[in-house]
N, C-alpha and C positions, 0 to 999 in steps of 0.2 A: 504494500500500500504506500503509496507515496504522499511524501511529508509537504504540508503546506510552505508555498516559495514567499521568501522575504528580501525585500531591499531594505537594507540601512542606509541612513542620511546623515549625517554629520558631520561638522566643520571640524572635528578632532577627530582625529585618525584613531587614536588612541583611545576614543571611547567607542569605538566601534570594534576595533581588535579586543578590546577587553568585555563586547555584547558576544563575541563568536560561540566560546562556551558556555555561555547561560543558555544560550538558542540553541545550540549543538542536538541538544539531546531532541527535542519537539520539532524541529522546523530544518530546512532546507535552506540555506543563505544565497542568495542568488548572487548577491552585488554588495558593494559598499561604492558609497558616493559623498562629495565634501562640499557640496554646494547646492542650491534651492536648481537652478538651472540644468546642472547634470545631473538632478534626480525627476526632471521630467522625464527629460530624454533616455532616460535607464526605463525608467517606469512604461516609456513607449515599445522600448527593446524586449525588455526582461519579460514584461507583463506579472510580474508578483501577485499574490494574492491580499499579502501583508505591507504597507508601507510602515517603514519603524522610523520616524523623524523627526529632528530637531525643528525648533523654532527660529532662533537666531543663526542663519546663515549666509555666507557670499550673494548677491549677485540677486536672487530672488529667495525671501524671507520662507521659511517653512508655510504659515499657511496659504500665503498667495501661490505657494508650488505645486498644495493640496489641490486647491479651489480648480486649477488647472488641473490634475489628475482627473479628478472628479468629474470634470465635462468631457474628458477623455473617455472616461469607464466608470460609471455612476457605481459599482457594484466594488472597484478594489476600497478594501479596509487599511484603514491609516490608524496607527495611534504615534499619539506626540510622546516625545521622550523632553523633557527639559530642564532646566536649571529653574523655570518658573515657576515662584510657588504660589500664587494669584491667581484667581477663582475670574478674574478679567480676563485671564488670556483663555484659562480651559473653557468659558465660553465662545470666546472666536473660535478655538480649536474647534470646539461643537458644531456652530453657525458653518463653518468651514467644509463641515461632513466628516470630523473625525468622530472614531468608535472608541479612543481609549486616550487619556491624559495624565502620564505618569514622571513625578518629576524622578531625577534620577540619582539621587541618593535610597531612592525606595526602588531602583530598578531590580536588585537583585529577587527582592520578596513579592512585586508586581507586575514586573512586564512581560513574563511570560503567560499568568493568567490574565493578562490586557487582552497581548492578542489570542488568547484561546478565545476571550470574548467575542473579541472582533468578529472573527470565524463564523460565529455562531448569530453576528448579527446583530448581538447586544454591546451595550457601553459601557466600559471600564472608566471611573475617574477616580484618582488618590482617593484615597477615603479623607485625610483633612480637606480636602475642599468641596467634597460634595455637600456638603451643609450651607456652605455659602452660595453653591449654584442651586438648591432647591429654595433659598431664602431670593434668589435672583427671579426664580421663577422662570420666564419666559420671554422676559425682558430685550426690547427691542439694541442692536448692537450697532443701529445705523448710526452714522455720525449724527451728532445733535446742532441745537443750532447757532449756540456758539461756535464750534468749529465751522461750520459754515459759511463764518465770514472769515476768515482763512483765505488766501487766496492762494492759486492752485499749486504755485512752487513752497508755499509756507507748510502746505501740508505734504510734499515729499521731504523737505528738511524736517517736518516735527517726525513723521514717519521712521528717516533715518536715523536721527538722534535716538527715538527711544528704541533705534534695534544695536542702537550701544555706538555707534561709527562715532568717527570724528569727523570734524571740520576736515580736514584734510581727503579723507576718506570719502567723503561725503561731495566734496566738491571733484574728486574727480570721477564719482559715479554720473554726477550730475554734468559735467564736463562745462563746470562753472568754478570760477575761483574761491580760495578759501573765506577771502574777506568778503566774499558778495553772499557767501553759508554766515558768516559769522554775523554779517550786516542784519539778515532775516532772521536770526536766532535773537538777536537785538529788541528788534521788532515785535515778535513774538513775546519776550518774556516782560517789556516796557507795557504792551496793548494790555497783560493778563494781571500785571501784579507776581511775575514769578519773578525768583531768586536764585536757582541754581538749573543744575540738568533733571535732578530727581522732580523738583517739581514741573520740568517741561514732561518730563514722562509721565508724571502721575496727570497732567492734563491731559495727555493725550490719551492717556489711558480711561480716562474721565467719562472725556465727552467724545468717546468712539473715534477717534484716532487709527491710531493705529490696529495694525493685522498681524502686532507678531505675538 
């Protein structure tokens, strides 16, 4: 009988070499990949059953990589693996089409019953933060209408800021310079009343921001 196929995704090599033997025994490892972008295109190749993926990565962020799968093959199973422990993002994760939300200090003791879940078509989420997504309810995830007046380069900068980049980073994703990212970060935190980076992210995270 053959073992359900899994693609891993993450930006550390090292935490994907160290997922091999926890999945060894249950599943079939098809692939490992370091980026949102070359886990489409694996995902196009491979065809996995299982996506095992990070949030914060190169190029295209984990769940806008998902959201793409998903219109690819409404049926492959995703579950997130991440450093996230915010009941914010395992909603996007959700919203997204994932089936399982596990951060990854608890990988050892959950993510192989995530995706047994998956499989079976039901949703895994840590168990600390499922209390605060049944207390969320069903709660709309669209941007609000503060961010809305945003305007449309403010929201790829709040976007990449809170997926951790830098100015630097960020301006040559943007294929704009640093001071013209730093000029709108300005902007940004003047318009709001913020003070550092944590509160641009917890804004963002706020009022439906960001997707990671």
């Amino acid at each position: 009988m053959s073992r359900p196929r899994v693609l891993l995704a993450d930006d550390h090599r090292i935490v994907s070499e160290g997922l091999k033997g926890l999945l060894a025994d249950d599943f079939e490892l098809v692939g490992m990949v370091e980026d949102g972008r070359a886990l489409i295109a694996a995902a196009r190749t491979l065809k996995p059953d299982v996506v095992v993926a990070d949030i914060s990565m190169p190029h295209v962020n984990g769940i806008d990589a998902v959201a793409q799968l998903k219109k690819d093959n409404p049926d492959i199973k995703v579950v997130f693996l991440t450093m996230h422990q915010d009941s914010a993002y395992a909603r996007r994760a959700l919203d997204a089409g994932a089936h399982g939300f596990v951060v990854k200090h608890s990988a050892t003791a959950e993510l192989v019953m995530a995706i047994h879940a998956a499989l079976k078509g039901q949703t895994f989420i840590t168990p600390a933060l499922t209390g605060d997504l049944l207390r969320q309810g069903n709660k709309s995830s669209n941007i609000d209408d503060a961010a809305k007046l945003l305007t449309a380069r403010q929201l790829e900068i709040l976007r990449l800021l809170a997926e951790g980049r830098s100015a630097k980073e960020i301006a040559i994703s943007l294929a704009i310079s640093p001071r013209t990212v730093e000029f709108h970060k300005y902007q940004l935190m003047e318009a709001h009343g913020l003070h550092s980076n944590a509160e641009l992210i917890h804004f963002a995270i706020k009022h439906g921001v960001v997707t990671i």
